[in-house]
DRENBAZA-262992 format. One record per residue (C-alpha): residue in three letters; x, y, z; residue number from 1. Coordinates in pm, 1 decimal. Last residue first. Layout:
N
res, u, v, w, n
ALA, X, Y, Z, NUM
...
***
This chain:
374
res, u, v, w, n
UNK, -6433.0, -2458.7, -2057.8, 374
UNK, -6556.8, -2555.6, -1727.3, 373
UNK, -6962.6, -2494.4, -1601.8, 372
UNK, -6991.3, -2161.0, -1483.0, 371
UNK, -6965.9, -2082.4, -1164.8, 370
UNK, -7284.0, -1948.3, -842.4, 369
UNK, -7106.2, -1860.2, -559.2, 368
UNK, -7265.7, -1862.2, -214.7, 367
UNK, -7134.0, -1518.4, 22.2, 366
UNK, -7037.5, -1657.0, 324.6, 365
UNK, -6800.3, -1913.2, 285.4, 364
UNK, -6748.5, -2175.5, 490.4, 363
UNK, -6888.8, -2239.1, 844.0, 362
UNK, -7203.1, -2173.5, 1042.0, 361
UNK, -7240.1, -2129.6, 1403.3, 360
UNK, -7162.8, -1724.2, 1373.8, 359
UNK, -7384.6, -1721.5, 1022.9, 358
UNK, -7681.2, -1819.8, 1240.5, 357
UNK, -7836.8, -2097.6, 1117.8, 356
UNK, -8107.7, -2079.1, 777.7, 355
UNK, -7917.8, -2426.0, 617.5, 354
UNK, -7822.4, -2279.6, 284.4, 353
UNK, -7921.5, -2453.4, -77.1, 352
UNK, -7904.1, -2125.9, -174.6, 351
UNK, -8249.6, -2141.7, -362.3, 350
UNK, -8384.1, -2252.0, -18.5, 349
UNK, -8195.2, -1971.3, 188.1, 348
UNK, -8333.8, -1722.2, -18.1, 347
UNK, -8686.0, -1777.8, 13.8, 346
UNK, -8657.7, -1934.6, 406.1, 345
UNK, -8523.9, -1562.3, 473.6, 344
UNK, -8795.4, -1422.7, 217.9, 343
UNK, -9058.6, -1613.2, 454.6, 342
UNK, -8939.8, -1379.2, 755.9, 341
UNK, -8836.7, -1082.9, 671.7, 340
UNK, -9260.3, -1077.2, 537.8, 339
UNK, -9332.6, -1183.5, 882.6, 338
UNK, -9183.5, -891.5, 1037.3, 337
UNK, -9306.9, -657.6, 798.0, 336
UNK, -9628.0, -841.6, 802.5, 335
UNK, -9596.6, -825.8, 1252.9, 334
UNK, -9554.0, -1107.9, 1450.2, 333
UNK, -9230.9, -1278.4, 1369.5, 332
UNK, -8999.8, -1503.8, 1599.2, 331
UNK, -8740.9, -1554.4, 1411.9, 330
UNK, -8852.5, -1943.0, 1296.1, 329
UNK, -8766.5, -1886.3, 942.7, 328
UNK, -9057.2, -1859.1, 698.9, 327
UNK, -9388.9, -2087.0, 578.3, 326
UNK, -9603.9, -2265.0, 851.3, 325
UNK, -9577.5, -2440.7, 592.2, 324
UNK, -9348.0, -2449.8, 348.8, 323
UNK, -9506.3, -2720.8, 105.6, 322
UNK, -9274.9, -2985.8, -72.5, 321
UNK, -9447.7, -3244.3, 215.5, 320
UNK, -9728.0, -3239.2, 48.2, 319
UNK, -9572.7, -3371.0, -292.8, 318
UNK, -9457.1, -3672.7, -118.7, 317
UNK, -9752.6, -3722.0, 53.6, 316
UNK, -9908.7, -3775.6, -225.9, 315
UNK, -10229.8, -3552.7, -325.8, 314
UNK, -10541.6, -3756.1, -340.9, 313
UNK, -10802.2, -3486.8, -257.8, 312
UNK, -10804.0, -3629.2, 87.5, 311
UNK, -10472.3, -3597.1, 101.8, 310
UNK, -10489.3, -3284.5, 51.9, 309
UNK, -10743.9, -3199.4, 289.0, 308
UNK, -10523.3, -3365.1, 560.5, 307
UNK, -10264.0, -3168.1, 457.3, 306
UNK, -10461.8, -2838.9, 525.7, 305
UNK, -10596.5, -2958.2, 862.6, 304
UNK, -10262.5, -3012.0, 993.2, 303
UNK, -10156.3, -2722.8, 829.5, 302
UNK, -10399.1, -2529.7, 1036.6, 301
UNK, -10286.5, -2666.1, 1369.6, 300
UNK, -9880.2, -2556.0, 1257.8, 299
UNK, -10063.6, -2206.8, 1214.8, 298
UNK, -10123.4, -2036.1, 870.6, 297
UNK, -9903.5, -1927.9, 587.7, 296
UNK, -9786.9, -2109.7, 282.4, 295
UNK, -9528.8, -2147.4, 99.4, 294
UNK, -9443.0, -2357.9, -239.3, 293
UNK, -9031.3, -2282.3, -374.2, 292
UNK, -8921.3, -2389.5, -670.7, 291
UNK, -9185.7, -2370.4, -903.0, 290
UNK, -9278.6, -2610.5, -1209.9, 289
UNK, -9694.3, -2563.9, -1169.8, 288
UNK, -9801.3, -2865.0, -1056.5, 287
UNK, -9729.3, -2792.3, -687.9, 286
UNK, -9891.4, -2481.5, -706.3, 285
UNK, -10210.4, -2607.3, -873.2, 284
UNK, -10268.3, -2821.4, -583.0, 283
UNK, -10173.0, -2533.2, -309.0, 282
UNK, -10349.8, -2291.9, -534.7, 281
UNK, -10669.5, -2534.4, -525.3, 280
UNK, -10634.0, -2625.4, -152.1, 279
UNK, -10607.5, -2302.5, -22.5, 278
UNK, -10869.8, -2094.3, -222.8, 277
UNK, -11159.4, -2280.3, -53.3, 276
UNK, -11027.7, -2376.3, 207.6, 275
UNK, -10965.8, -2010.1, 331.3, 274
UNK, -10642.3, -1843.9, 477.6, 273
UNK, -10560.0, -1685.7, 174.2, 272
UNK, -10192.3, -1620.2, 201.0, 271
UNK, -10049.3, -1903.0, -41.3, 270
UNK, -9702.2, -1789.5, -165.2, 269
UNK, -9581.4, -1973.5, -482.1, 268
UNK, -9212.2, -1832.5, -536.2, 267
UNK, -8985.1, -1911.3, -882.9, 266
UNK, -8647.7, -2010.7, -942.3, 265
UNK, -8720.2, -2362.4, -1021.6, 264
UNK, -8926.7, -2264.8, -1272.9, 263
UNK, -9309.0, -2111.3, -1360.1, 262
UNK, -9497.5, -2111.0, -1652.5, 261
UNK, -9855.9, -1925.7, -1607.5, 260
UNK, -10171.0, -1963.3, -1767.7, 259
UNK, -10296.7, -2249.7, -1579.4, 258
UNK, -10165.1, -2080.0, -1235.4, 257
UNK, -10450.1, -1848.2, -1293.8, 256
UNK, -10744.8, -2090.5, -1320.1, 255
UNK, -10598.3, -2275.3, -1035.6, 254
UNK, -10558.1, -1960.7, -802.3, 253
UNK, -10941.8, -1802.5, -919.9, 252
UNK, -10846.9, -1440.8, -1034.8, 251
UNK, -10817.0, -1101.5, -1015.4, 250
UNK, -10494.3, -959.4, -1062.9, 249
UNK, -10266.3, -705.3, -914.8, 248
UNK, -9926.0, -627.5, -1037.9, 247
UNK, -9718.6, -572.3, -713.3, 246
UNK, -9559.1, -307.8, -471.8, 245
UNK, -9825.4, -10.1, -558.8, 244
UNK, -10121.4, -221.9, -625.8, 243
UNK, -10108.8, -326.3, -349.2, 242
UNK, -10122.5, -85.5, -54.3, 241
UNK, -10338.2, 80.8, -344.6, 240
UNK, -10627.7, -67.1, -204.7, 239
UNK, -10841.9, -210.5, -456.7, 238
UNK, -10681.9, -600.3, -463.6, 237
UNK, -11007.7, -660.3, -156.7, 236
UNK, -11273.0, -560.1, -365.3, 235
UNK, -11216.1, -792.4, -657.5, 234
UNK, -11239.7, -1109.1, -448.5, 233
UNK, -11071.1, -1342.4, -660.3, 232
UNK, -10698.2, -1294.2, -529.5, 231
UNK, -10383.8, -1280.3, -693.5, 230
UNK, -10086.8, -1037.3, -628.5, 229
UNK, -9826.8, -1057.7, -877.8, 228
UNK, -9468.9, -1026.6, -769.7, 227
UNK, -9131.8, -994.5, -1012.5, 226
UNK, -8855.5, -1068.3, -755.1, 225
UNK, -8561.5, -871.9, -723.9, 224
UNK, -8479.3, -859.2, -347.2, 223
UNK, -8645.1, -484.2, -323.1, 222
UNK, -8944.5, -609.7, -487.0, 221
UNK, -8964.4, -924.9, -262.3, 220
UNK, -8955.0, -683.3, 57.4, 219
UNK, -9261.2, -485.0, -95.6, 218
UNK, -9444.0, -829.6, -217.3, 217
UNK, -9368.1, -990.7, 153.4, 216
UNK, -9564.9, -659.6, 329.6, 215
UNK, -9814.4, -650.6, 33.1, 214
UNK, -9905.6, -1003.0, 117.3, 213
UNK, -9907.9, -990.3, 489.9, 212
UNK, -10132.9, -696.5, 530.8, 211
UNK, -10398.3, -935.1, 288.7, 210
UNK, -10469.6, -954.3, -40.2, 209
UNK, -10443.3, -1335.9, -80.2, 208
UNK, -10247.5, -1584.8, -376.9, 207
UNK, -9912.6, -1473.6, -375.3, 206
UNK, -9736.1, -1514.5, -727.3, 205
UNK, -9359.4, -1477.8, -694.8, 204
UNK, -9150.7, -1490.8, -1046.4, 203
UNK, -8780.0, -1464.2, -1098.6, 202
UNK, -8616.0, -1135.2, -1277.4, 201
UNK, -8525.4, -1271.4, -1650.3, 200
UNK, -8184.3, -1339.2, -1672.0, 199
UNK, -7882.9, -1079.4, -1635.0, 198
UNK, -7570.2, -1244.4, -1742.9, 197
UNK, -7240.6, -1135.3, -1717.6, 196
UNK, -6954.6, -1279.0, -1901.1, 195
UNK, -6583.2, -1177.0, -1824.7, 194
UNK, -6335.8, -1319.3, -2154.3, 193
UNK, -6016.4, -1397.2, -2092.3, 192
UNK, -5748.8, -1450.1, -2341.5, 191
UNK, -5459.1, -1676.8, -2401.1, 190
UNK, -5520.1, -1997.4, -2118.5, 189
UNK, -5639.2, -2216.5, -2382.6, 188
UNK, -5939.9, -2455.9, -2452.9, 187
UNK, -6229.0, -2309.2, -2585.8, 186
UNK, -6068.4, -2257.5, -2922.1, 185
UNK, -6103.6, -1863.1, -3020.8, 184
UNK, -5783.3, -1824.6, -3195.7, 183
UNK, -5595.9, -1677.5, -2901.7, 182
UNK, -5714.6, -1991.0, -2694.1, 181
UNK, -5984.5, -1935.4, -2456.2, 180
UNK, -6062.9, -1878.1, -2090.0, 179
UNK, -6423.0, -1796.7, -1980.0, 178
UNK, -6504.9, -1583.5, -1655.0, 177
UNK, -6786.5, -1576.8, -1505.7, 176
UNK, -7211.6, -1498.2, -1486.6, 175
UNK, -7513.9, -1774.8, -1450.4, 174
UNK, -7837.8, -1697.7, -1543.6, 173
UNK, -7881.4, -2087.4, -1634.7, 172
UNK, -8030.4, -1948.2, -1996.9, 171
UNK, -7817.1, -1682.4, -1987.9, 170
UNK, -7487.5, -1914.3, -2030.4, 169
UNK, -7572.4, -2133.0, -2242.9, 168
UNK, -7626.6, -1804.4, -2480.8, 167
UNK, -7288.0, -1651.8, -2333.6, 166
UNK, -7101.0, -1984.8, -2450.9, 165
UNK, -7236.4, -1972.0, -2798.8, 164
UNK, -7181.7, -1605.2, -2789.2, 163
UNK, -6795.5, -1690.0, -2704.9, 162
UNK, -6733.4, -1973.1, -2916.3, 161
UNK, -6924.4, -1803.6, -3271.7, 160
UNK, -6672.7, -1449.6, -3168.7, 159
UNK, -6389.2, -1680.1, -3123.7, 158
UNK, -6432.4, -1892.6, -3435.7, 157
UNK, -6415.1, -1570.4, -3610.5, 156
UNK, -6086.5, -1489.8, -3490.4, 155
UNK, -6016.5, -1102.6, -3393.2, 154
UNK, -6207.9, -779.9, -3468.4, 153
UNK, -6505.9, -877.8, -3213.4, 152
UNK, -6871.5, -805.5, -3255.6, 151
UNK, -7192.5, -619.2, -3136.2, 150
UNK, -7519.8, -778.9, -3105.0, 149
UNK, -7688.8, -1107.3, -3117.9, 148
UNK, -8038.0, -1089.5, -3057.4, 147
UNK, -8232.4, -1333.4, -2791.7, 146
UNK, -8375.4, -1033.1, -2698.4, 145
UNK, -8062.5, -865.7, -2617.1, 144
UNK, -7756.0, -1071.4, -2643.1, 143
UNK, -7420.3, -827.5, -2665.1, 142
UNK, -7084.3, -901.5, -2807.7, 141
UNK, -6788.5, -654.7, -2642.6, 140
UNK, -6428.1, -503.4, -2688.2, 139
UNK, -6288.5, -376.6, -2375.8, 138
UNK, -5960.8, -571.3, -2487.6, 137
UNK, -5905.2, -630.2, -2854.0, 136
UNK, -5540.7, -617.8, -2891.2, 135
UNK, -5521.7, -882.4, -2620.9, 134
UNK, -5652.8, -932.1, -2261.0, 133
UNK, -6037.2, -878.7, -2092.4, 132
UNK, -6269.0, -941.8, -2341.4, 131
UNK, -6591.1, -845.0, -2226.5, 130
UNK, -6938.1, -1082.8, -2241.0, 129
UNK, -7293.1, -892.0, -2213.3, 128
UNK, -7652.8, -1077.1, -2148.4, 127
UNK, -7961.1, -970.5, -2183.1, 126
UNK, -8269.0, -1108.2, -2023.9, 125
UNK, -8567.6, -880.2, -2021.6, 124
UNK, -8706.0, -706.8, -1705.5, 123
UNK, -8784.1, -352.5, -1894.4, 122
UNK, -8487.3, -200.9, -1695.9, 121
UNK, -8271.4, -480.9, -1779.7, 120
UNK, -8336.9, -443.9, -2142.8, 119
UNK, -8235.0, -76.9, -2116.2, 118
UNK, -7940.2, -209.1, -1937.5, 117
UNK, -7817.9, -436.8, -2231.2, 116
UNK, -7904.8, -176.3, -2497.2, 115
UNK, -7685.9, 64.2, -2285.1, 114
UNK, -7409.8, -167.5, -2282.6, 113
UNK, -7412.5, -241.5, -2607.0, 112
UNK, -7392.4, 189.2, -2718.3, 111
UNK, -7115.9, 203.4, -2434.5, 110
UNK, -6925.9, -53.6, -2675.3, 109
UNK, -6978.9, 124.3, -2993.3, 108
UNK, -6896.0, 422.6, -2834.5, 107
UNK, -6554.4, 325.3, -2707.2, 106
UNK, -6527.3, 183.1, -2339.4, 105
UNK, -6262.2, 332.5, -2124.1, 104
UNK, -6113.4, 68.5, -1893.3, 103
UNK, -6060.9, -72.9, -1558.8, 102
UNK, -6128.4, -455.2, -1497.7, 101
UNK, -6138.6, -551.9, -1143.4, 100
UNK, -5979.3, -881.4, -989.4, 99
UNK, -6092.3, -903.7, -585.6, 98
UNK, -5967.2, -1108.4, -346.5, 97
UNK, -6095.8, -1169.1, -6.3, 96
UNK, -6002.8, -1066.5, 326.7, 95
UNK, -6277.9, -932.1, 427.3, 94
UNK, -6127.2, -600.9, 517.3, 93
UNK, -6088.4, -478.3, 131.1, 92
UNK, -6025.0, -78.2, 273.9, 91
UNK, -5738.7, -34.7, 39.4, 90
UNK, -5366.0, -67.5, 214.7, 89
UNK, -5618.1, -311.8, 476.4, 88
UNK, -5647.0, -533.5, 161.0, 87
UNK, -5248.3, -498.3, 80.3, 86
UNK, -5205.7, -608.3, 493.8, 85
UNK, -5361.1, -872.4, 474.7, 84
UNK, -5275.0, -1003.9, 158.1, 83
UNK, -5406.9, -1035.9, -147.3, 82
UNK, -5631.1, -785.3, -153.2, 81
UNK, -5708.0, -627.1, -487.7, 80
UNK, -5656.8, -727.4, -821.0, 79
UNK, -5667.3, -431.5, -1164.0, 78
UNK, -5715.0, -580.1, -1480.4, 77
UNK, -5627.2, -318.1, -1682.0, 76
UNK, -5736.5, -117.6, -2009.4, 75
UNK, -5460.6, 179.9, -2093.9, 74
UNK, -5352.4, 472.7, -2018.2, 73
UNK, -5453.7, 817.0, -2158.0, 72
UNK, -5543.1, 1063.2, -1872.8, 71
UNK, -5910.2, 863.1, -1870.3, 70
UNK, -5681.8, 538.4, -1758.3, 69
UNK, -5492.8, 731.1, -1498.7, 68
UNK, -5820.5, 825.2, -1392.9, 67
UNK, -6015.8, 498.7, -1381.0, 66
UNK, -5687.0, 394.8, -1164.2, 65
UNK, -5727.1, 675.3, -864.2, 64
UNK, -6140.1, 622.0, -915.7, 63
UNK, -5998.3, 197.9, -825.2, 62
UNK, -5810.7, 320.6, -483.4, 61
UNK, -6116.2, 513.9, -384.8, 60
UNK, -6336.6, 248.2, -440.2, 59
UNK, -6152.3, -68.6, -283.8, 58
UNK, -6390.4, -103.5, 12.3, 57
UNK, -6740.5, 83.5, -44.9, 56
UNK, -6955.0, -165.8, -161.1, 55
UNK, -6691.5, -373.9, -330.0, 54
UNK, -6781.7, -277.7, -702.7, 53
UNK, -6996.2, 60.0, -663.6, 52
UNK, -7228.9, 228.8, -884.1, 51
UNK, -7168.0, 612.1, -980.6, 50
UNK, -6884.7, 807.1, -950.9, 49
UNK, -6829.1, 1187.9, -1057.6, 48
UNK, -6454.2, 1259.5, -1107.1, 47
UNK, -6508.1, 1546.1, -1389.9, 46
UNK, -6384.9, 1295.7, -1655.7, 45
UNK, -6637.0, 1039.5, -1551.6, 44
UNK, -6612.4, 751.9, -1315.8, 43
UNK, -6828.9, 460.2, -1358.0, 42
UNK, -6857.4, 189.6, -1108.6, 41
UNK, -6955.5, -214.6, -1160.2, 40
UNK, -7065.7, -511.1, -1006.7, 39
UNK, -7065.8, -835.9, -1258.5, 38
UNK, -6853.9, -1007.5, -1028.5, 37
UNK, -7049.9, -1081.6, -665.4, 36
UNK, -7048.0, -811.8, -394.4, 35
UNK, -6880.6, -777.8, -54.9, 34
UNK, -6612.3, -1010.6, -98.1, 33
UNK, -6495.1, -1360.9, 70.1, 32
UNK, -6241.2, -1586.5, -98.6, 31
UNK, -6185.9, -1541.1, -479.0, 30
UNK, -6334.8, -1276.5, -666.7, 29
UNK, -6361.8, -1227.1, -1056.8, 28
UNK, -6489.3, -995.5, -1297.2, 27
UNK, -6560.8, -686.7, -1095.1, 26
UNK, -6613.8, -399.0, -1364.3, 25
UNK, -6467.5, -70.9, -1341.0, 24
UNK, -6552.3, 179.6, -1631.5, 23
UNK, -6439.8, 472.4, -1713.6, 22
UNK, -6584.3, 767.9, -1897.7, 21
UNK, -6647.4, 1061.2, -2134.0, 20
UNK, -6997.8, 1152.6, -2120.7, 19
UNK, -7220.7, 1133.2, -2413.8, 18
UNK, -7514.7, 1271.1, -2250.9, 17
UNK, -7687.0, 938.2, -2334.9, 16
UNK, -7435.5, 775.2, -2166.8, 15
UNK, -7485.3, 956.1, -1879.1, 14
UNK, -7792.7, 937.5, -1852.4, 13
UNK, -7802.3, 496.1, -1892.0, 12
UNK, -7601.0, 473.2, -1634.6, 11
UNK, -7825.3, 728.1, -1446.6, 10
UNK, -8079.9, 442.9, -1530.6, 9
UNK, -7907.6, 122.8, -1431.8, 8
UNK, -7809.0, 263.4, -1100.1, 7
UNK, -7480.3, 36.8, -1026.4, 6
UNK, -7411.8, -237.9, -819.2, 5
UNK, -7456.3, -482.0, -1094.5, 4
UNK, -7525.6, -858.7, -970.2, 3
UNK, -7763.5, -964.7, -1254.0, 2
UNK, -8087.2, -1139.8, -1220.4, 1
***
């Protein structure tokens, strides 16, 4: 999943309506900041904006450069907040520092980036890199598809570097900056080049069509997560409560998790609250490759639930994977409640982050994902 605060599909309008642009991309942030690079804002000619880079902090001071760049100036990385008192000159009041590249893209380069969000739309990986200095700044390659698109002017043993980077790249759905030599060697300081990957949206498969489930597949939606709703009582996936938030499917858990491929990324959520589907989805959960393995119940039913694993000869080892009772300990009653919950323990997990209040905590808040070095 890519960080892009921006509305994929009015992006999309407006460069469909041909609109003359700019566009602000956050390539880089050191310290604390309110979103991760890959954020961007377009500003048109008439001053519209849409997306945001620093939710709100550095905005009006980056529509001021988007227009001197419109009015005929040209591409710029643009850094924000390195002091004090320069971040409080523009609203940046985390303290951070921000790098933003500010340029008008030509058609062939709008044309990629449209291709890359219409993948993103459909909840295919694409991925995008931008050279950032030289003659042949704003200029872009594209991976759609596992396509290669787009093209640079300069070396050719830059263009091969960089898309074999941004391929590497994708498949780790990791985002940064990559330095290279002017003629495309991966080690130099000469030109920078922002890549921003958007990898396929992870899975969550929550066996159980109960309050709880649609609750956690609603809030999952919102967080990114592609959710599928699994339960082999027909009857109970017809409400709409579920179908609305999730794809629906009916299903035994072990028979479905055979035709799935999950990752470290990916959610197992058992919600059934019967033997009978626990133990196989449990058992077929922790064979299936993901991540994270929750499930719901009280501490006295997953007392009984382990104990039926074991029985069925599953190590210990491999039990003790399980979330269960799954979530933070916030003190949740309600599905909505519950479903804030287990995507707290969710997200924490794949942070590697401890759950504690952020006030008893230290280091930084936001958790940074790099690229390995050039």
């Amino acid at each position: 999943m890519g960080i892009a605060e921006i509305n994929y599909e009015t992006a999309r309008s407006w460069i469909a309506e041909g609109r003359r642009m700019a566009l602000c991309t956050l390539v880089e942030t050191v310290g604390s900041a309110p979103l991760g690079p890959g954020a961007m804002m377009m500003v048109d000619s008439e001053g519209a904006i849409e997306g945001s880079v620093t939710g709100g902090c550095v905005e009006g001071a980056l529509a001021q450069e988007a227009t001197e760049v419109l009015s005929g100036g040209h591409s710029r990385v643009k850094t924000y907040g390195i002091s004090d008192d320069q971040a409080a000159d523009v609203g940046l009041m985390c303290g951070g520092t921000v790098h933003v590249f500010v340029e008008v893209p030509e058609p062939e380069d709008l044309k990629l980036l449209d291709q890359v969000f219409e993948a993103v739309l459909d909840g295919r990986p694409a991925a995008i890199s931008t050279v950032l200095d030289g003659p042949e700044a704003g200029r872009r390659i594209a991976i759609v598809g596992g396509e290669s698109r787009g093209g640079l002017d300069g070396p050719e043993l830059l263009g091969q570097t960089v898309e074999r980077e941004m391929r590497g790249m994708l498949s780790q759905g990791l985002s940064g900056l990559r330095h290279y030599a002017a003629d495309g060697a991966t080690m130099g300081a000469d030109l920078r080049v922002h890549v921003q990957s958007f990898a396929e949206p992870p899975a969550m498969v929550i066996f159980g069509a109960i309050d709880f489930a649609a609750a956690t597949a609603a809030l999952a939606r919102d967080v990114g997560y592609r959710v599928t709703i699994v339960d082999a009582r027909k009857p109970f996936l017809q409400s709409a409560r579920f179908s609305d938030v999730a794809e629906v499917v009916v299903d035994w858990p072990d028979r479905y998790l055979e035709s799935r491929k999950l990752g470290p990324r990916d959610v197992v959520l058992v919600f059934t609250h019967d033997p009978k589907f626990d133990e196989p989805a449990l058992i077929s959960a922790l064979a299936s490759g993901a991540g994270y393995v929750g499930a719901l119940g009280s501490r006295r039913t997953q007392r009984d639930r382990e104990e039926r694993l074991r029985e069925a000869g599953i190590e210990q080892s491999e039990i003790d994977r399980i979330a269960a009772p799954c979530g933070l300990d916030i003190g949740a009653r309600t599905p909505s409640e519950t479903a804030v919950s287990v995507l707290a323990e969710v997200i924490a997990l794949q942070n590697a982050r401890s759950g504690e209040p952020l006030k008893e905590s230290e280091g930084p808040i936001h958790p940074r994902r790099q690229p390995a070095p050039s």
